[in-house]
FIBA-414693 format. One record per residue (C-alpha): residue in one letter; residue number from 1; z, x, y. Coordinates in Angstrom, 1 decimal. Example, Ala and Ser with C-alpha at 12.3 -4.5 7.8 and 13.67 -1.06 7.14 Angstrom:
<vokes>
VOKE  type  seq      up    east   north
VOKE     A    1     7.8    12.3    -4.5
VOKE     S    2     7.1    13.7    -1.1
</vokes>
This chain:
<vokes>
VOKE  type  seq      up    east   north
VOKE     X    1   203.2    66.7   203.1
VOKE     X    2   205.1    66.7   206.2
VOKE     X    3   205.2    70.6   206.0
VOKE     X    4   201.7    71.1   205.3
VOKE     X    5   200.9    68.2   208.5
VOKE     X    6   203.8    69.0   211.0
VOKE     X    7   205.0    72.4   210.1
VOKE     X    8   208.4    70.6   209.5
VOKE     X    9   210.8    71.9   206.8
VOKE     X   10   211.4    70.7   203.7
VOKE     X   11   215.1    71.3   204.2
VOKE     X   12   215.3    70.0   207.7
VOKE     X   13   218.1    67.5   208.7
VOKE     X   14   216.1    64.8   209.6
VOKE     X   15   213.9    65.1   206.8
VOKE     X   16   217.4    64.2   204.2
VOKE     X   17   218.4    62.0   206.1
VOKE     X   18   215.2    60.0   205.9
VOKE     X   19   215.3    60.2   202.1
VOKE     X   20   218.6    59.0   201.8
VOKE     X   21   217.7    55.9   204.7
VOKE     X   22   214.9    55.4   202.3
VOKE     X   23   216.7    55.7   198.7
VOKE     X   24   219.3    52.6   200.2
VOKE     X   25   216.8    50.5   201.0
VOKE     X   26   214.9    50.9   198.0
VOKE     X   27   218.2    50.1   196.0
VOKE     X   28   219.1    47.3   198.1
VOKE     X   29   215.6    45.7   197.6
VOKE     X   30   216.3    46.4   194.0
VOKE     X   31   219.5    44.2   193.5
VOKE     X   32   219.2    41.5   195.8
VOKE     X   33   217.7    38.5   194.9
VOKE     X   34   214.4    37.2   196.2
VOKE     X   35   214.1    34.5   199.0
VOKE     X   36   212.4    31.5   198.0
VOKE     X   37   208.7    32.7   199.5
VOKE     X   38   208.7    35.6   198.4
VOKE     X   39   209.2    34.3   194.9
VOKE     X   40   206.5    31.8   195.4
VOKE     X   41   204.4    34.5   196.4
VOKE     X   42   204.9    36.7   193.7
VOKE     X   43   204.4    33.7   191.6
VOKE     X   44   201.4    32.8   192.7
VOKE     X   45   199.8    36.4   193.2
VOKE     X   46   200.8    36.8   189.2
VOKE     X   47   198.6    33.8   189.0
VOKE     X   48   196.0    34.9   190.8
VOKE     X   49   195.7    38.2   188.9
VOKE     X   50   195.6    36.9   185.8
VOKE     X   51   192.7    34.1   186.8
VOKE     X   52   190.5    37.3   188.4
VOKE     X   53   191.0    39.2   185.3
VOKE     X   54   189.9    35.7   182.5
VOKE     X   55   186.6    35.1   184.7
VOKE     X   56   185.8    38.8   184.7
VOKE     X   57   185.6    38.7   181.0
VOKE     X   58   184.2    35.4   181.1
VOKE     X   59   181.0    35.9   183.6
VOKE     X   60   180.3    40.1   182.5
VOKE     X   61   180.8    41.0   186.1
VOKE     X   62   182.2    43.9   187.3
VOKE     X   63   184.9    45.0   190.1
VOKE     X   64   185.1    48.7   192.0
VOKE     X   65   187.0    49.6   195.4
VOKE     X   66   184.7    51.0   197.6
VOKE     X   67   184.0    54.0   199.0
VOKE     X   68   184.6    53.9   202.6
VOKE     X   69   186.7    50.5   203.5
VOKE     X   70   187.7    50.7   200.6
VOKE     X   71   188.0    47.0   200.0
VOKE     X   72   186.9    45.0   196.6
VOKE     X   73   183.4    44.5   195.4
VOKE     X   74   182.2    42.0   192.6
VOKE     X   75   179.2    42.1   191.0
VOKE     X   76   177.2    41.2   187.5
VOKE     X   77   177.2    43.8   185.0
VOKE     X   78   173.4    43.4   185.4
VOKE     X   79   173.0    44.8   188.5
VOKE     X   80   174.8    48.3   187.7
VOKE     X   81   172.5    48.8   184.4
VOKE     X   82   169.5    51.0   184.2
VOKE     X   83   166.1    48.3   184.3
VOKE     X   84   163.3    49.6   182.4
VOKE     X   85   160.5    51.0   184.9
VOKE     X   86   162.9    52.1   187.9
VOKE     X   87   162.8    55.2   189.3
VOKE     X   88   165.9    57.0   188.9
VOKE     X   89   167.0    60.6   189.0
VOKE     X   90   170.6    62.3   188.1
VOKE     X   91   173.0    63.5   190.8
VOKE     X   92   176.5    65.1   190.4
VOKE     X   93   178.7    64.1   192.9
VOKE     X   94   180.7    67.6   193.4
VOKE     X   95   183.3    66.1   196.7
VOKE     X   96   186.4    66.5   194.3
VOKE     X   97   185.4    68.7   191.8
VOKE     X   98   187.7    71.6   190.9
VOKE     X   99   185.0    74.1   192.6
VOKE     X  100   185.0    72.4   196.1
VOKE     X  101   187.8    74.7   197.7
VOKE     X  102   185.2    77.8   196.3
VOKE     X  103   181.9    76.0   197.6
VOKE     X  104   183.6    75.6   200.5
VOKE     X  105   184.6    79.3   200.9
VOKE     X  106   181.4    80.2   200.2
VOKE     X  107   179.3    78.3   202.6
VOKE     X  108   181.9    79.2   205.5
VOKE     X  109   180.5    82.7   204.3
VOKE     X  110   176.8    82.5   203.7
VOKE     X  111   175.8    80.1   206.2
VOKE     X  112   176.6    81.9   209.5
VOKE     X  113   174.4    84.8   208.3
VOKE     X  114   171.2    82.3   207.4
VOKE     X  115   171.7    80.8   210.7
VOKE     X  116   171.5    84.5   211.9
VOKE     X  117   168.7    85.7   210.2
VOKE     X  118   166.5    82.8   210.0
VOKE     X  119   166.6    81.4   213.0
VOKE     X  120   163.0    81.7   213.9
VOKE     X  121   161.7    79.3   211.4
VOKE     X  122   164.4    77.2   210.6
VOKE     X  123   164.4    73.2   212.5
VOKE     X  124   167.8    72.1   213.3
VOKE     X  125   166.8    68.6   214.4
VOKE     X  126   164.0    66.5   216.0
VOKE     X  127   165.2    67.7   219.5
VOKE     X  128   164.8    71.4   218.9
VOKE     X  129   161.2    70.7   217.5
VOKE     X  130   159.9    68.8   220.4
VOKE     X  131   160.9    72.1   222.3
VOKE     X  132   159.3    74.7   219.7
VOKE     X  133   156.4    71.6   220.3
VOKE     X  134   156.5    72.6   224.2
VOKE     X  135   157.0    76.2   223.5
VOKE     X  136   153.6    75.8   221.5
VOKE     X  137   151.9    74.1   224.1
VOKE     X  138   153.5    75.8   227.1
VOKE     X  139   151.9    79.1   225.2
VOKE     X  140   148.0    77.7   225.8
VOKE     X  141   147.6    77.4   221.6
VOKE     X  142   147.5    73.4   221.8
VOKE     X  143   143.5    72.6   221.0
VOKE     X  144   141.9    69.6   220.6
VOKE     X  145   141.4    70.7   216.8
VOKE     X  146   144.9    70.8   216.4
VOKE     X  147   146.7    69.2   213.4
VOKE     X  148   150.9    68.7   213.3
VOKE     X  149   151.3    68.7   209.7
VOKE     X  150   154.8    67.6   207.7
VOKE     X  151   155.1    68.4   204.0
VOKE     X  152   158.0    67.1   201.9
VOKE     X  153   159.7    69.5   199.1
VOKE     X  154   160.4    66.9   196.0
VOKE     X  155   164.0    66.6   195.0
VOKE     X  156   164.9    70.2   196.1
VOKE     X  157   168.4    70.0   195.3
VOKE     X  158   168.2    69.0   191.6
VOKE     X  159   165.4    71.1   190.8
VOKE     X  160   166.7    74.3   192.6
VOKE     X  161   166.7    77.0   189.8
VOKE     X  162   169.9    77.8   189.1
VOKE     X  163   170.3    81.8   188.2
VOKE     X  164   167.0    82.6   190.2
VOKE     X  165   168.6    81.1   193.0
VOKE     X  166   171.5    83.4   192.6
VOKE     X  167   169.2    86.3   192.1
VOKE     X  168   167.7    85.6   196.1
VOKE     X  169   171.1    85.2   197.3
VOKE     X  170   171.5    89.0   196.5
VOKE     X  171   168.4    89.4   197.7
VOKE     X  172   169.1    88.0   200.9
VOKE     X  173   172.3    90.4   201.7
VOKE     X  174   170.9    93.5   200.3
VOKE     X  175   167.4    93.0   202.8
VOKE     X  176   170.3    92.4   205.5
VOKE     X  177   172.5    95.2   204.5
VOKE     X  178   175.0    93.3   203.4
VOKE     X  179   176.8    95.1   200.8
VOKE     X  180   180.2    93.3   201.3
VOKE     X  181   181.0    90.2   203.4
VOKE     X  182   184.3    89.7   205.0
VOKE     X  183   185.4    92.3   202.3
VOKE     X  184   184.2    90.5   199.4
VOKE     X  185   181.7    92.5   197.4
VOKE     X  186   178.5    91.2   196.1
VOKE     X  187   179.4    90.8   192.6
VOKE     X  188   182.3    88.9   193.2
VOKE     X  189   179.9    86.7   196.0
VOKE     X  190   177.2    86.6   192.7
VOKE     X  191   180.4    85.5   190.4
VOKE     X  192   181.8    83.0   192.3
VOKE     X  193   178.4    81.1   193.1
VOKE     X  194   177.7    80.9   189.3
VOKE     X  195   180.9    79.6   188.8
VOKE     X  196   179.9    76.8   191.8
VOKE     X  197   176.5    76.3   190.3
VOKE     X  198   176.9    76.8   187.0
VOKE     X  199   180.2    75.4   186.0
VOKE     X  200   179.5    71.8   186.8
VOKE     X  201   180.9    69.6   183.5
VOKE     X  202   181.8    65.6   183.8
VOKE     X  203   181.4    62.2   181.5
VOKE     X  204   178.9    60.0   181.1
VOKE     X  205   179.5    56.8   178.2
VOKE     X  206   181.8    59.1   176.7
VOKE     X  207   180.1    62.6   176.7
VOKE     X  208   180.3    65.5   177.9
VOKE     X  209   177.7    67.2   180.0
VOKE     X  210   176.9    69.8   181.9
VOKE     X  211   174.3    70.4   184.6
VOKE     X  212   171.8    73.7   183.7
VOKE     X  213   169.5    73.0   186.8
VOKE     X  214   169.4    72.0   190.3
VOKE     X  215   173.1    71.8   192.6
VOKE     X  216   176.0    69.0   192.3
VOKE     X  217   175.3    66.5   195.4
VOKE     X  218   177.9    66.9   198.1
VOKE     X  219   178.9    70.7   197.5
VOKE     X  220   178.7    72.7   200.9
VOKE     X  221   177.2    75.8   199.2
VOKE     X  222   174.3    73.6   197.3
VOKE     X  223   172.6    73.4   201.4
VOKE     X  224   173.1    76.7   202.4
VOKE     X  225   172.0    77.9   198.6
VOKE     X  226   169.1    75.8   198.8
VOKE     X  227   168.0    77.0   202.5
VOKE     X  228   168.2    80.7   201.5
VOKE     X  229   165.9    80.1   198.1
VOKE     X  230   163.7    78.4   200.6
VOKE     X  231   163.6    81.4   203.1
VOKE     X  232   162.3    83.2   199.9
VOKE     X  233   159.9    80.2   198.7
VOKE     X  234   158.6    80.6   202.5
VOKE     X  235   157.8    83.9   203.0
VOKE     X  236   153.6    83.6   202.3
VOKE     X  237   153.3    80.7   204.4
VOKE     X  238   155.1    82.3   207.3
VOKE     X  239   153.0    85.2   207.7
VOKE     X  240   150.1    83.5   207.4
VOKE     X  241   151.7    81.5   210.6
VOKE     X  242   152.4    84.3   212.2
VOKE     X  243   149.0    86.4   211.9
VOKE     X  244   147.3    83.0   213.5
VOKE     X  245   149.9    82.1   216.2
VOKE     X  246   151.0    78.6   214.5
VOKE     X  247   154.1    77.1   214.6
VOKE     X  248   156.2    76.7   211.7
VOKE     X  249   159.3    75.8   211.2
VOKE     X  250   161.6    73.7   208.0
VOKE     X  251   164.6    71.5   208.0
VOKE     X  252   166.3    72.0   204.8
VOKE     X  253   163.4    69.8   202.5
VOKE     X  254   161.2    68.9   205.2
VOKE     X  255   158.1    71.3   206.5
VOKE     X  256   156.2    71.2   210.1
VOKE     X  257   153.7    73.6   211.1
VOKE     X  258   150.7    73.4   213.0
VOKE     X  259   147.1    74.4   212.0
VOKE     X  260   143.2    74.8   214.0
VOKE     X  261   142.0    74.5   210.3
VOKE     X  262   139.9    72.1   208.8
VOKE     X  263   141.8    69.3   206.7
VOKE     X  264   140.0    70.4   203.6
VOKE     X  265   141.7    73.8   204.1
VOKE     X  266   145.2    72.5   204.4
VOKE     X  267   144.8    70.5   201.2
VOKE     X  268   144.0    73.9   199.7
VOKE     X  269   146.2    75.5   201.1
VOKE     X  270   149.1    72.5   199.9
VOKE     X  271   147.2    73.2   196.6
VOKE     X  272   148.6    76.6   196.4
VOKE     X  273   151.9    76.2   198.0
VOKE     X  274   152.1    74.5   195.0
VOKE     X  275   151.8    76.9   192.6
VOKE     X  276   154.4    79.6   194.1
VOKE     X  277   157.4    78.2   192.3
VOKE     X  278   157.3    75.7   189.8
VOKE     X  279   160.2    73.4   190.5
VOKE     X  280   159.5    73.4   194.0
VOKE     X  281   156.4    70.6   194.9
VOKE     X  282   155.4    69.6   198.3
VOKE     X  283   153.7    66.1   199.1
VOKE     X  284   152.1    65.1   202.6
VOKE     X  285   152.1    61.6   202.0
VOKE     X  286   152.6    59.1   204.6
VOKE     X  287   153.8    55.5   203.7
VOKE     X  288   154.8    52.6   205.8
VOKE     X  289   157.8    51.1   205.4
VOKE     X  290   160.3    48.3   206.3
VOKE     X  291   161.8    48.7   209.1
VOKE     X  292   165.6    49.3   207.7
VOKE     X  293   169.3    50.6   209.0
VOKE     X  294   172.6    50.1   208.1
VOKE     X  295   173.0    46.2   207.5
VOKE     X  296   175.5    44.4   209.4
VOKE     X  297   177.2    43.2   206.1
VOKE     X  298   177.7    46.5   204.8
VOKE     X  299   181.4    47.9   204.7
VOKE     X  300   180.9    50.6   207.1
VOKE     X  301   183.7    50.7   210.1
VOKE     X  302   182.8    48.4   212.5
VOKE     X  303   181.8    51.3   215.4
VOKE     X  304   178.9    52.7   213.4
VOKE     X  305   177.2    49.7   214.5
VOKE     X  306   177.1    50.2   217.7
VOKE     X  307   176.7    54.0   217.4
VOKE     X  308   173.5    53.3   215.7
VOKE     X  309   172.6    51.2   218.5
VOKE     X  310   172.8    54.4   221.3
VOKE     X  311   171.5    57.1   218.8
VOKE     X  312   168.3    55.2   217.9
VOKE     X  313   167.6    54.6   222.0
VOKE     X  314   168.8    58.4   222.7
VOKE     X  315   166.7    59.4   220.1
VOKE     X  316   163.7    57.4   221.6
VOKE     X  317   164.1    59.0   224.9
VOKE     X  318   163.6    62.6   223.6
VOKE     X  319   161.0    61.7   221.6
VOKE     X  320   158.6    59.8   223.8
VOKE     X  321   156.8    61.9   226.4
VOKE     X  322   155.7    59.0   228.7
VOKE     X  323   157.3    55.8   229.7
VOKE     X  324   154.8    53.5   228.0
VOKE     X  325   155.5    55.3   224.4
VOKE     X  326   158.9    54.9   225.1
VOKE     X  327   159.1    51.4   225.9
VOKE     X  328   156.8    50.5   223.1
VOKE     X  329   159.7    52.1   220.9
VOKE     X  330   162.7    50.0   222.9
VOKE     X  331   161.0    46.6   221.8
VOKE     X  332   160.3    48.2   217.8
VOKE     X  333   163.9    49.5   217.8
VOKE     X  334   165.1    46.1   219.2
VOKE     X  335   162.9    44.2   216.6
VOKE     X  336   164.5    46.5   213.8
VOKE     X  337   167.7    45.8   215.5
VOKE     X  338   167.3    41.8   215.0
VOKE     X  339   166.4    42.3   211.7
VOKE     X  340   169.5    43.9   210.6
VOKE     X  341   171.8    41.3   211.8
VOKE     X  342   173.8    39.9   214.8
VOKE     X  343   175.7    42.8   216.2
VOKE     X  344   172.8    44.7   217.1
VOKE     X  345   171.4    41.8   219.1
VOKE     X  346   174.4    41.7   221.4
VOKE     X  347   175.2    45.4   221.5
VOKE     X  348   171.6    46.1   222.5
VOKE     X  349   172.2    44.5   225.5
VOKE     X  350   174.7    46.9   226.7
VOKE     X  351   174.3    49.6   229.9
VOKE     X  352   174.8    52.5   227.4
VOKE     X  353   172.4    55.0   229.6
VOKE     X  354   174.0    54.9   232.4
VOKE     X  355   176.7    57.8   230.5
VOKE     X  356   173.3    59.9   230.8
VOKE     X  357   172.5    59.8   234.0
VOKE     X  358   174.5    58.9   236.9
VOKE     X  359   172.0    57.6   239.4
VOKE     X  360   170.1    55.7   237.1
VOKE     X  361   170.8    52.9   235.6
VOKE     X  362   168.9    51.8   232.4
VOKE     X  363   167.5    48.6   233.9
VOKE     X  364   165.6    51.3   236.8
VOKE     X  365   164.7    53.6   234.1
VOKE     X  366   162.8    51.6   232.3
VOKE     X  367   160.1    50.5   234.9
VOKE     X  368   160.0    53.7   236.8
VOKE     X  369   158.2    56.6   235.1
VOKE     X  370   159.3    59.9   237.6
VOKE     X  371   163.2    58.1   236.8
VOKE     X  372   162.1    58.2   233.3
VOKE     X  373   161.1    61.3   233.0
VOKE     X  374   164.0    62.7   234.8
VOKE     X  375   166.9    61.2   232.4
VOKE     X  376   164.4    62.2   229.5
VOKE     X  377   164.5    66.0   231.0
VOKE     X  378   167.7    66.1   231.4
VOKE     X  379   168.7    64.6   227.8
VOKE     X  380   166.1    67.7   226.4
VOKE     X  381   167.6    70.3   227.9
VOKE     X  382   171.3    68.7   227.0
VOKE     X  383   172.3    70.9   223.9
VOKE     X  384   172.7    68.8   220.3
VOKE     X  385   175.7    68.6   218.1
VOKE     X  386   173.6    70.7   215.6
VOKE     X  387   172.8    73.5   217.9
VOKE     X  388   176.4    73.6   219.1
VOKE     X  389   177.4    73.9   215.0
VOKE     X  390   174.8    76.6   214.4
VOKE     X  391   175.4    78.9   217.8
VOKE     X  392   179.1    78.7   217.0
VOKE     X  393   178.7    79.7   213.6
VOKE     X  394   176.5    82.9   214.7
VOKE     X  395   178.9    83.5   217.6
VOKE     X  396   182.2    83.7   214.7
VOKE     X  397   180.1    85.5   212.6
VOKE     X  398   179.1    88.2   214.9
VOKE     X  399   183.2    88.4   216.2
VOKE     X  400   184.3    89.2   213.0
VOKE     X  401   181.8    91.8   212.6
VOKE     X  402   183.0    93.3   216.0
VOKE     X  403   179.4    93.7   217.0
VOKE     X  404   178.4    94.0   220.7
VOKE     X  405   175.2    92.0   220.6
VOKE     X  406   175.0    88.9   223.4
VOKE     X  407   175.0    85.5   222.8
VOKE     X  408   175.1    82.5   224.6
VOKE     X  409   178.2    81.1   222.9
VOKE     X  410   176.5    77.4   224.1
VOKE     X  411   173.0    77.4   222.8
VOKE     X  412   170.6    79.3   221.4
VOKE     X  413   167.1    77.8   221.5
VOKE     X  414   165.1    80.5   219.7
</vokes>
């Protein structure tokens, strides 16, 4: 470990010496007798254990280790069994499957190229819509019969098709002339996707399974896998799009485009989006919904909370396009806040702006609308993690393959 971590060698001198420090005190712990408290402790821990352990099989409840604090939880049995009537669906958890180092491999290869190819219609995050929104607008096509429309795709990761899927990835290098990437050919791309996709076995009450349709939940490749079937899903409702200058653009399962069409032709046209594939299903529901973020009981490090807390009012900013829309947001966020507990209510209170602009504070911001507008302008044109992620991927990408095409190595807002 210290190799791999430090580039120190195994055989190094202070490495042995270490192990022998370490193999003495072990032995000396080992043959000396215990002090009087730590014999009562051990005593009494024994104790302990073995009390946990009787009203465990004396209530039917249940303890795990948690994920992330990794600190006990107890609960009934009850509560971890399936009730008649819920909704539920199957996902594979594929972090520490034997595959991840391959999935991983492979994403590192496909997904520079989709973020190089389909740039043009794919939504990185609510930031870089609002501009496509301006770039619409700026571009005289914003009409009073406009509609923003937002479809859903239902449960696209399960339900992606699993040797189709494969299928358009080949399809996708071969209409990019991509016969070989980083040296690797396509069949041994095609080969090593299956076995990513394909090859996914684990236990449930003491049987075996494996999964014949949709991706295993935290695999890198599953995304970019499920982006480039969707690229191919897409195709029909881009060029129609295109041919009546409308915006359109997708973030992984979620749709926007625009539309100077009556509503009774977007439900048709939903209605046949519907029939292009049939695992993939769009809905354009909208629901309200409970307020909700991460409870302040939850086992989350304690600095999420007050991340949350400067995201959701960053977020805010971008998002509203006048002062009034915006402030109406501060009180619902600070409402939402309050709701989830007391950490938010004293964090809230915090001069967290003032990182964003260094001649306004938030205090002025928030009764001045030119002041507004400024810190908002200046937080839209700042560059997001995610377009940082995606123009550095494209940049690598293009450096390996020696091209000579430009960049900006920052941002690229297309």
């Amino acid at each position: 470990m210290l190799h791999r971590r430090h580039d120190i060698p195994e055989n190094a001198l202070k490495i042995k010496q270490f192990s022998n420090n370490l193999i003495t005190m072990f032995n000396d712990r080992y043959t000396s007798l215990l002090s009087y408290l730590d014999t009562y402790r051990s005593r009494n821990e024994i104790i302990l254990v073995h009390s946990i352990k009787r009203k465990l099989r004396q209530t039917s409840n249940i303890i795990r280790v948690t994920d992330k604090s990794r600190v006990f939880h107890v609960d009934s049995t009850i509560h971890y069994e399936e009730k008649e009537g819920t909704p539920l669906r199957p996902i594979v958890s594929g972090i520490y499957a034997p595959a991840t180092g391959i999935s991983k491999m492979l994403d590192k290869l496909k997904r520079p190229l989709f973020d190089q190819y389909v740039k043009q219609t794919t939504i990185i995050d609510g930031v870089h819509l609002i501009r496509q929104l301006h770039k619409y607008v700026s571009l005289d096509l914003l009409k009073p019969s406009t509609y923003l429309c937002t479809f859903d795709i239902t449960d696209l990761y399960t339900m992606l098709p699993q040797e189709e899927a494969i299928a358009i990835l080949k399809t996708f290098l071969l209409q990019f002339g991509h016969t070989h990437v980083r040296h690797m050919t396509i069949d041994a791309i095609e080969s090593l996707a299956r076995i990513v996709l394909i090859e996914n076995v684990f236990t449930y009450n003491d049987k075996y399974y494996r999964q014949i349709e949709g991706g295993t939940m935290g695999s890198p490749f599953t995304l970019t896998l499920a982006n480039i079937f969707m690229w191919h899903w897409e195709q029909k409702l881009v060029e129609k799009q295109k041919s009546f200058n409308e915006l359109y653009g997708r973030y992984i399962d979620d749709i926007s485009m625009t539309s100077n069409d009556s509503v009774e032709y977007l439900r048709q046209m939903l209605s046949t989006a519907n029939e292009y594939h049939t695992n993939i299903k769009l809905t354009s529901e909208i629901d309200s919904a409970e307020p909700y973020i991460l409870p302040f009981k939850s086992d989350h490090p304690r600095h999420y909370f007050g991340n949350i807390t400067r995201t959701s009012l960053c977020r805010a900013i971008r998002y509203s396009s006048t002062l009034q829309e915006f402030n109406y947001e501060r009180r619902y966020i600070k409402l939402m806040l309050l709701y989830n507990g007391k950490i938010y209510s004293t964090s809230i209170r915090k001069p967290i702006f003032e990182t964003f602009h260094q001649t306004t504070s938030f205090s002025q911001m928030i009764h001045d609308e030119n002041k507004y507008l400024t810190v908002r302008g200046g937080l839209l044109l700042k560059a997001t993690p995610g377009e940082h992620a995606r123009a550095a991927r494209i940049a690598t990408e293009i450096d390996r393959n020696k091209s000579t095409t430009c960049i900006d190595p920052s941002v690229n807002y297309n």
